[in-house]
N, CA, C and O atoms as a Tripos MOL2 file, in Angstrom:
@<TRIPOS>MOLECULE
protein
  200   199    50     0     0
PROTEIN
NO_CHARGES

@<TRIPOS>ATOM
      1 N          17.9920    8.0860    8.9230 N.3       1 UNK1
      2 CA         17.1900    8.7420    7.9100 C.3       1 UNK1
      3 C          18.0440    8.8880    6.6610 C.2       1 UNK1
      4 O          19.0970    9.5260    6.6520 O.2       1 UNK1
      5 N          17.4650    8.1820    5.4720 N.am      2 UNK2
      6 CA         18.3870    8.6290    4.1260 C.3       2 UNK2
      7 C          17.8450   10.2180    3.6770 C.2       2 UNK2
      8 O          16.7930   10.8180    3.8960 O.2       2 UNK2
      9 N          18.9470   10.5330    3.0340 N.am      3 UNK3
     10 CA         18.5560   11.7440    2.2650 C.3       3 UNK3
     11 C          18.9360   11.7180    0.6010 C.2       3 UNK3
     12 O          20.0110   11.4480    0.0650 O.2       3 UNK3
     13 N          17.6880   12.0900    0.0240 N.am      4 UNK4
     14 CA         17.8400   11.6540   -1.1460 C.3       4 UNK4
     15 C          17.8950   12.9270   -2.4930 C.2       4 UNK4
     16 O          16.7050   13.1820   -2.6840 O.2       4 UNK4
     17 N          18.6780   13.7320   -3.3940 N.am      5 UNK5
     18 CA         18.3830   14.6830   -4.1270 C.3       5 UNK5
     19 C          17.4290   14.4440   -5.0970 C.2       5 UNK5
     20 O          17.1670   13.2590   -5.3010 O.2       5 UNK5
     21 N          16.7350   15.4360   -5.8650 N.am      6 UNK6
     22 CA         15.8780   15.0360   -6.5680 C.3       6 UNK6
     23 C          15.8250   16.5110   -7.1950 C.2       6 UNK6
     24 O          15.7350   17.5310   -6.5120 O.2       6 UNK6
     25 N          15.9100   16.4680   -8.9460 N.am      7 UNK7
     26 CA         15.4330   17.5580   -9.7140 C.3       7 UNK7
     27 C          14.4400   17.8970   -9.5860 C.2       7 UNK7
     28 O          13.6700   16.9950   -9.2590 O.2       7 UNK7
     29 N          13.8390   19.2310   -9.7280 N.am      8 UNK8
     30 CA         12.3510   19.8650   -9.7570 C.3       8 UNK8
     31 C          11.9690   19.1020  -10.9450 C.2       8 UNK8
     32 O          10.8210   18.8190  -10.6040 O.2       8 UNK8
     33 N          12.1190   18.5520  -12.1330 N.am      9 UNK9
     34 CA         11.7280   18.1000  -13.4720 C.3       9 UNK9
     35 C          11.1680   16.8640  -12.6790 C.2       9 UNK9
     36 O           9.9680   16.5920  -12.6400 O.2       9 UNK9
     37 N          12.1290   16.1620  -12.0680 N.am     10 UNK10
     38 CA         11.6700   14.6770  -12.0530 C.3      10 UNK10
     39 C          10.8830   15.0540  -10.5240 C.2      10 UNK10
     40 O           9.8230   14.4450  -10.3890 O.2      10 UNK10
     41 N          11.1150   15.6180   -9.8110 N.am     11 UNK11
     42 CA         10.0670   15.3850   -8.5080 C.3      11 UNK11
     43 C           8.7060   15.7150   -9.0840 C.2      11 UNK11
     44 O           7.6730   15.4290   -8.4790 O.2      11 UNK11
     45 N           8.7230   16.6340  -10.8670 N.am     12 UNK12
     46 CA          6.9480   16.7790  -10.5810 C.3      12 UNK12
     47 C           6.4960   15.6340  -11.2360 C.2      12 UNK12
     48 O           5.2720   15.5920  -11.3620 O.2      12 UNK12
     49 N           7.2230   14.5450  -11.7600 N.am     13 UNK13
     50 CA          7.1350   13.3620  -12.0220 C.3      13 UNK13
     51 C           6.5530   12.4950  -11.2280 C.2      13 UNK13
     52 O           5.7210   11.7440  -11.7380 O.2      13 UNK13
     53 N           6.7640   12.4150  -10.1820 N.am     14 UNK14
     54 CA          7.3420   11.5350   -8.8790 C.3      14 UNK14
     55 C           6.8240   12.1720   -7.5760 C.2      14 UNK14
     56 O           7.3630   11.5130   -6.6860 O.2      14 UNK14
     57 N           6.2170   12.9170   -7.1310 N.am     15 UNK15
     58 CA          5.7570   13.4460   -6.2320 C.3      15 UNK15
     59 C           5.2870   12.8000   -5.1940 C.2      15 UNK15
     60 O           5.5030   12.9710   -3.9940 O.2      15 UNK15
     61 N           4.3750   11.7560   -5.9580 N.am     16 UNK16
     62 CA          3.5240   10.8600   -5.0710 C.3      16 UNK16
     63 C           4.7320    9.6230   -4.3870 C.2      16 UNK16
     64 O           4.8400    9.1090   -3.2740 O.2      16 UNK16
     65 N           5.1780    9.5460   -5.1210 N.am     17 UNK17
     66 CA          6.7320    8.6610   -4.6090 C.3      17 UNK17
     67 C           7.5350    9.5210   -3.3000 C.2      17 UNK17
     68 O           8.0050    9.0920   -2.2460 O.2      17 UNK17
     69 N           7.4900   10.3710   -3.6470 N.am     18 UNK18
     70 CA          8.5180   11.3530   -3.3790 C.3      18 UNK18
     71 C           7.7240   11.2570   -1.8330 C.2      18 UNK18
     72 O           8.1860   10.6880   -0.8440 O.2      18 UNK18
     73 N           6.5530   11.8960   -1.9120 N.am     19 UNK19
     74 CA          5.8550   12.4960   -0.5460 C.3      19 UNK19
     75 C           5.6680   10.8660    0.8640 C.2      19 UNK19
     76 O           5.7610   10.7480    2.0850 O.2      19 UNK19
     77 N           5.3330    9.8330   -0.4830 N.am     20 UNK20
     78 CA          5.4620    8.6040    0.3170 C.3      20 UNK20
     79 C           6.8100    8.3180    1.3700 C.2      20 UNK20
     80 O           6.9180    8.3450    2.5960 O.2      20 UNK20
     81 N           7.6210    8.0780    0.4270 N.am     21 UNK21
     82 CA          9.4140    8.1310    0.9420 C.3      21 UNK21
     83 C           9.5260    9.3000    2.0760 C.2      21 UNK21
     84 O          10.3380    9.0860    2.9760 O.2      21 UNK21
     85 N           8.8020   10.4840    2.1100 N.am     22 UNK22
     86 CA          8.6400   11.2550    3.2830 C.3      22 UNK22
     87 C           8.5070   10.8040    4.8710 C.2      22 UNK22
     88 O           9.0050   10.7440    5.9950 O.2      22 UNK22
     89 N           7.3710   10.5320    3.9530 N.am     23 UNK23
     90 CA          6.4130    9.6180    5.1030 C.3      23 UNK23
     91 C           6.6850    8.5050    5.8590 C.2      23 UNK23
     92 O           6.0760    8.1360    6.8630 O.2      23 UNK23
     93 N           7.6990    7.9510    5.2920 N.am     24 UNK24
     94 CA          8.5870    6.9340    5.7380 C.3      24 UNK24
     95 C          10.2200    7.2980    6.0970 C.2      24 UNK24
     96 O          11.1710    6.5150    6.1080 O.2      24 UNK24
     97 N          10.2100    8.3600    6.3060 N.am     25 UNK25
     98 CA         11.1750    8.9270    7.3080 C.3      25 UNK25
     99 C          12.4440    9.9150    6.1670 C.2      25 UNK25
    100 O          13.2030   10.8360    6.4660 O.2      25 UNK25
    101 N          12.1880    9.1600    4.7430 N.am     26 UNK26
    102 CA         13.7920    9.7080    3.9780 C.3      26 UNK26
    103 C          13.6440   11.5110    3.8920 C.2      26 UNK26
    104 O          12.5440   12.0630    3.9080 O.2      26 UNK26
    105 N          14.6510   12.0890    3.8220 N.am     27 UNK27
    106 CA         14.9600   13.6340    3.8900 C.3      27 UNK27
    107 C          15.4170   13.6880    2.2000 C.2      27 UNK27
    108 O          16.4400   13.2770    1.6520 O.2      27 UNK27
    109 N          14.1050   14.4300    1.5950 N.am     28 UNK28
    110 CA         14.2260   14.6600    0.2990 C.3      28 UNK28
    111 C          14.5140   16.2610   -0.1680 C.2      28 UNK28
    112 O          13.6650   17.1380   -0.0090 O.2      28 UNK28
    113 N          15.9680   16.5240   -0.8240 N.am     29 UNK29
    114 CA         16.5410   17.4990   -1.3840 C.3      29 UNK29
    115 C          15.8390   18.0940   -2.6900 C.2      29 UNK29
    116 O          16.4940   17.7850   -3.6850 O.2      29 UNK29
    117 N          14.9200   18.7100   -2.9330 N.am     30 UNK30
    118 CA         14.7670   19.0060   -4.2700 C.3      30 UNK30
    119 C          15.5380   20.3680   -4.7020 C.2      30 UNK30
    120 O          15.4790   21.4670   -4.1500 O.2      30 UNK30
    121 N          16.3690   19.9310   -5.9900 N.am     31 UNK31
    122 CA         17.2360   21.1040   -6.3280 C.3      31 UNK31
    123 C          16.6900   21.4540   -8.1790 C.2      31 UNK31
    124 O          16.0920   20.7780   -9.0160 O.2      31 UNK31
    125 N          17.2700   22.8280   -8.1730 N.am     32 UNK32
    126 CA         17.1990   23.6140   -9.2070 C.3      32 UNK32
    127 C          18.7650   23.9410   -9.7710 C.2      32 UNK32
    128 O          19.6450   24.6580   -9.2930 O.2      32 UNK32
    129 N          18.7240   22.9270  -11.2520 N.am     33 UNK33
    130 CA         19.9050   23.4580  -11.9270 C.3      33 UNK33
    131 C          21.4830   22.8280  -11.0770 C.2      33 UNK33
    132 O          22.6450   23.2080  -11.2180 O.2      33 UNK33
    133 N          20.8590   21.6790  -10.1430 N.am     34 UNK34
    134 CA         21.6970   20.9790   -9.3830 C.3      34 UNK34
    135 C          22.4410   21.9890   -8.0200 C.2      34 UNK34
    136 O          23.5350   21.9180   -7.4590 O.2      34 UNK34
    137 N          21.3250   22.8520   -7.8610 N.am     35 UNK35
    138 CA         21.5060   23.3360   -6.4380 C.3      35 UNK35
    139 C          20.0240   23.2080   -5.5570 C.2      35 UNK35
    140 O          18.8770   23.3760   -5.9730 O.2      35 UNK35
    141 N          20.5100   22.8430   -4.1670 N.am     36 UNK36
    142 CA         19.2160   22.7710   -3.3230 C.3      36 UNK36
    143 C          18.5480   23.5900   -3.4810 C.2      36 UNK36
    144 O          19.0200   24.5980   -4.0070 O.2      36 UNK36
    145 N          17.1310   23.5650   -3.1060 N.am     37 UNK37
    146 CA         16.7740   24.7540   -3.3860 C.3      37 UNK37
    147 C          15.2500   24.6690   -2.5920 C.2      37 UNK37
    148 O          14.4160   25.5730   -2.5470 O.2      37 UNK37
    149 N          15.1480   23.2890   -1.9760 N.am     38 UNK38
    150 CA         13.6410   23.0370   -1.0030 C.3      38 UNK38
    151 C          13.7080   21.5540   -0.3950 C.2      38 UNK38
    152 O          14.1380   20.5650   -0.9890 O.2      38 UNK38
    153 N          13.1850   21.5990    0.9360 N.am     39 UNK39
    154 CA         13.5060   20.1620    0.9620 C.3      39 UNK39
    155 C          12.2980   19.2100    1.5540 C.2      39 UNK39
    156 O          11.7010   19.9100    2.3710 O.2      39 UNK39
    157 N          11.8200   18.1890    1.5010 N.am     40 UNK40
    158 CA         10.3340   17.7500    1.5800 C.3      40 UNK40
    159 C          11.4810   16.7960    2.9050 C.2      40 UNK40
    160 O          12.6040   16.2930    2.8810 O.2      40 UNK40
    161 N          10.4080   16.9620    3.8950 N.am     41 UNK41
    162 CA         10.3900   15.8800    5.1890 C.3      41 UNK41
    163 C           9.3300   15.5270    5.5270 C.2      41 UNK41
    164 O           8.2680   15.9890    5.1110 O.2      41 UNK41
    165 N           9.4860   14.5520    6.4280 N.am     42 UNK42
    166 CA          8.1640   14.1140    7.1190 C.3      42 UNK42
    167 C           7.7880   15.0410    8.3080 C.2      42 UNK42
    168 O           8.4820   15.3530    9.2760 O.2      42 UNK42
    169 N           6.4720   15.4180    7.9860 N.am     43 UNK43
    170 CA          5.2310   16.0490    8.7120 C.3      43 UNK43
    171 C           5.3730   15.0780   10.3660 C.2      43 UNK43
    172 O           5.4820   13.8750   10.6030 O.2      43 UNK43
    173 N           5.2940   16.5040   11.3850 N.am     44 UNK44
    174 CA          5.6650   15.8620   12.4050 C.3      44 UNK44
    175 C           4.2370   16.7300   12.9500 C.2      44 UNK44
    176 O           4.1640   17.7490   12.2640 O.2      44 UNK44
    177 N           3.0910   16.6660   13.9430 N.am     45 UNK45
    178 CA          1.9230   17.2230   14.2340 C.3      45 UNK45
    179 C           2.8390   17.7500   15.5790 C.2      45 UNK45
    180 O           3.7170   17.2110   16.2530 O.2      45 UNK45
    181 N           2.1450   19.1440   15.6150 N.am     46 UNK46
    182 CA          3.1260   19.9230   16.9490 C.3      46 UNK46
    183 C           2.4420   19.3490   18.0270 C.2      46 UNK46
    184 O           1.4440   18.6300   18.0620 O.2      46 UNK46
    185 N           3.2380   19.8480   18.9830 N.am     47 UNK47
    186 CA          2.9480   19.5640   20.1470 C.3      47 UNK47
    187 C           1.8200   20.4690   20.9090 C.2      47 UNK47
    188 O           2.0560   21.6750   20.9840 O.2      47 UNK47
    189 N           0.4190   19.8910   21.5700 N.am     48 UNK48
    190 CA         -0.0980   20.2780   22.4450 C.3      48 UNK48
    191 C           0.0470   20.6510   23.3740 C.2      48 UNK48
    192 O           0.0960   19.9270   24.3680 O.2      48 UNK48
    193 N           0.2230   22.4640   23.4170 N.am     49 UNK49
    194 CA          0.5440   23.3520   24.0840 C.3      49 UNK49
    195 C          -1.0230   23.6160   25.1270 C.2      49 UNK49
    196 O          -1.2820   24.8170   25.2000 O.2      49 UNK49
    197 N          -1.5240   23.1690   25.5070 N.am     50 UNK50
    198 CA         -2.5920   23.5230   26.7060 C.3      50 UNK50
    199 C          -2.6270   22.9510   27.8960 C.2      50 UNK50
    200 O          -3.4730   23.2940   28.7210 O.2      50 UNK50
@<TRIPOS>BOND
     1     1     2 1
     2     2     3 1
     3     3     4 2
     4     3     5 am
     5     5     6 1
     6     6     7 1
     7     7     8 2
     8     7     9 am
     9     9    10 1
    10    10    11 1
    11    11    12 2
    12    11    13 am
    13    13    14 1
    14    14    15 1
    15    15    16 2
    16    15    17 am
    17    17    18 1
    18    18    19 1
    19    19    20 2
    20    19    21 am
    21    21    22 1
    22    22    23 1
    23    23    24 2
    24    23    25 am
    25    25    26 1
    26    26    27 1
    27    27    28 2
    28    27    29 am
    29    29    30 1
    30    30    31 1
    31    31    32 2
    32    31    33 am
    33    33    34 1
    34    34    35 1
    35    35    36 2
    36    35    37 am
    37    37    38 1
    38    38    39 1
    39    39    40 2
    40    39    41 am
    41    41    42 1
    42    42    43 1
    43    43    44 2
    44    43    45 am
    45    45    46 1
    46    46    47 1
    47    47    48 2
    48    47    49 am
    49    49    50 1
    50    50    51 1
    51    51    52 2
    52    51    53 am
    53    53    54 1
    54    54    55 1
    55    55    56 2
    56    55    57 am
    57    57    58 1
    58    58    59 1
    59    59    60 2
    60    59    61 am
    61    61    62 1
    62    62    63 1
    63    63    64 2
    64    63    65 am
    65    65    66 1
    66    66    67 1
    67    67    68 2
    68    67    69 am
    69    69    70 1
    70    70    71 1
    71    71    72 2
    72    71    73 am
    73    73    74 1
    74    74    75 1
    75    75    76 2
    76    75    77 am
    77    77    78 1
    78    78    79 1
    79    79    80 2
    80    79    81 am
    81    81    82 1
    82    82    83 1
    83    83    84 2
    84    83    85 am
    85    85    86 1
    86    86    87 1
    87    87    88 2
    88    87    89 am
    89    89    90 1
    90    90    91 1
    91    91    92 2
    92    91    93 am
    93    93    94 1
    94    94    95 1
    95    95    96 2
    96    95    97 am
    97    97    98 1
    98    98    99 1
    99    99   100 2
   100    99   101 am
   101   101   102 1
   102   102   103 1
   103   103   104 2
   104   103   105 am
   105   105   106 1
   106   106   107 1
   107   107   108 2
   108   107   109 am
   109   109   110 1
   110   110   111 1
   111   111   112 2
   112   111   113 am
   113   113   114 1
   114   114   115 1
   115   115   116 2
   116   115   117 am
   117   117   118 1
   118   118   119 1
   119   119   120 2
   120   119   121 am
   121   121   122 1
   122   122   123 1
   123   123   124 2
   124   123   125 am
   125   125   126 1
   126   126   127 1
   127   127   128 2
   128   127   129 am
   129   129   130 1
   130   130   131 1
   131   131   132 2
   132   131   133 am
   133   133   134 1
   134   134   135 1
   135   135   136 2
   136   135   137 am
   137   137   138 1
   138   138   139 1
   139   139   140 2
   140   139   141 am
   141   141   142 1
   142   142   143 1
   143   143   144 2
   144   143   145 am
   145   145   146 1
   146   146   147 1
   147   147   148 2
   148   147   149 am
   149   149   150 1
   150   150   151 1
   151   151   152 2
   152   151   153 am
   153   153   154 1
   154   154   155 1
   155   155   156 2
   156   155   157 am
   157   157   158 1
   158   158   159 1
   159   159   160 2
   160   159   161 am
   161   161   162 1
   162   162   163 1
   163   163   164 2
   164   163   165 am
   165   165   166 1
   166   166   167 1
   167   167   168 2
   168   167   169 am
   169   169   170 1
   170   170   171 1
   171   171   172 2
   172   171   173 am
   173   173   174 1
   174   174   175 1
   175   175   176 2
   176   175   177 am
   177   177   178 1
   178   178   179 1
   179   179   180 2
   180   179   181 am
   181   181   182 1
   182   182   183 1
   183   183   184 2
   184   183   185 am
   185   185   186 1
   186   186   187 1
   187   187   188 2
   188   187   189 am
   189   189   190 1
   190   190   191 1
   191   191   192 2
   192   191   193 am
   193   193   194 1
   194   194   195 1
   195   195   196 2
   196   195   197 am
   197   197   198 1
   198   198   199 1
   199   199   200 2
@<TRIPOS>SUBSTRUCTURE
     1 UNK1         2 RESIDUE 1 A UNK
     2 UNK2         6 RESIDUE 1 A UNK
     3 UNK3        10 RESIDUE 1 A UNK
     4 UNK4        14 RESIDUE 1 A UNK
     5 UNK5        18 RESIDUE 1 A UNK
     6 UNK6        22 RESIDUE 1 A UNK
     7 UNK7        26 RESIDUE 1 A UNK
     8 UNK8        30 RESIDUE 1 A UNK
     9 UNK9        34 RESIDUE 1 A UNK
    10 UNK10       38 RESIDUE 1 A UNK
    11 UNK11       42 RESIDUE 1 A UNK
    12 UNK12       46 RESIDUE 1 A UNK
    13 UNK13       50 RESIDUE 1 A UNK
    14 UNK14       54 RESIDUE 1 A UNK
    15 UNK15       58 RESIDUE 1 A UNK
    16 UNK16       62 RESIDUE 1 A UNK
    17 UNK17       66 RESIDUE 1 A UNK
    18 UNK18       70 RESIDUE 1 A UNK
    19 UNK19       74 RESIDUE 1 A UNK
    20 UNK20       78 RESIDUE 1 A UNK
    21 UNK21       82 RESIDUE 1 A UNK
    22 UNK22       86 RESIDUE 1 A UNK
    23 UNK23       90 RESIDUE 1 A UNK
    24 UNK24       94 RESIDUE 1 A UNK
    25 UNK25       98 RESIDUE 1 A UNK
    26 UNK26      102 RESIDUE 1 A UNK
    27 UNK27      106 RESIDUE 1 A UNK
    28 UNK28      110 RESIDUE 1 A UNK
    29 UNK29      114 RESIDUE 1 A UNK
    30 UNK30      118 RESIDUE 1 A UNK
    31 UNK31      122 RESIDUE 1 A UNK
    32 UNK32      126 RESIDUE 1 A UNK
    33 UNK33      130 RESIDUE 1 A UNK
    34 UNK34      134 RESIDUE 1 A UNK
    35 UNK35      138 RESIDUE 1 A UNK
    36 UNK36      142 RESIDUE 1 A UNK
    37 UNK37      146 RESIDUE 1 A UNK
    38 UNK38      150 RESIDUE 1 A UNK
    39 UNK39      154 RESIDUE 1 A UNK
    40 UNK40      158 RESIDUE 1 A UNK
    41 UNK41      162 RESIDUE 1 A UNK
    42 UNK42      166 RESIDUE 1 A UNK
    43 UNK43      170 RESIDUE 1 A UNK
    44 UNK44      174 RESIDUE 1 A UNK
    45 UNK45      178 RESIDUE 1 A UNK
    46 UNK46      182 RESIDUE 1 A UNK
    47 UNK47      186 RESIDUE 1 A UNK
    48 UNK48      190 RESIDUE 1 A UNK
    49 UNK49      194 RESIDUE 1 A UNK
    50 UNK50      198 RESIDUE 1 A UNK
């Protein structure tokens, strides 16, 4: 899995990029002022507990 940083400026740029690259496995850092500060992964559906 890559992990990739990304400014809040340019991720609201890029979002749709951003959420894709998710989706395809990369671990995206979005930081504030060049500190982490949230991080977008890929959506995993929980597990069926019944």
């Amino acid at each position: 899995m890559s992990t990739r940083k990304v400014g809040i400026e340019d991720a609201r740029k890029r979002l749709g990029d951003l959420v894709t690259a998710a989706q395809q496995g990369a671990d995206i850092i979005l930081t504030r002022n060049g500190r982490p500060v949230a991080r977008l992964i890929p959506y995993e559906e929980p597990a069926d507990e019944s």
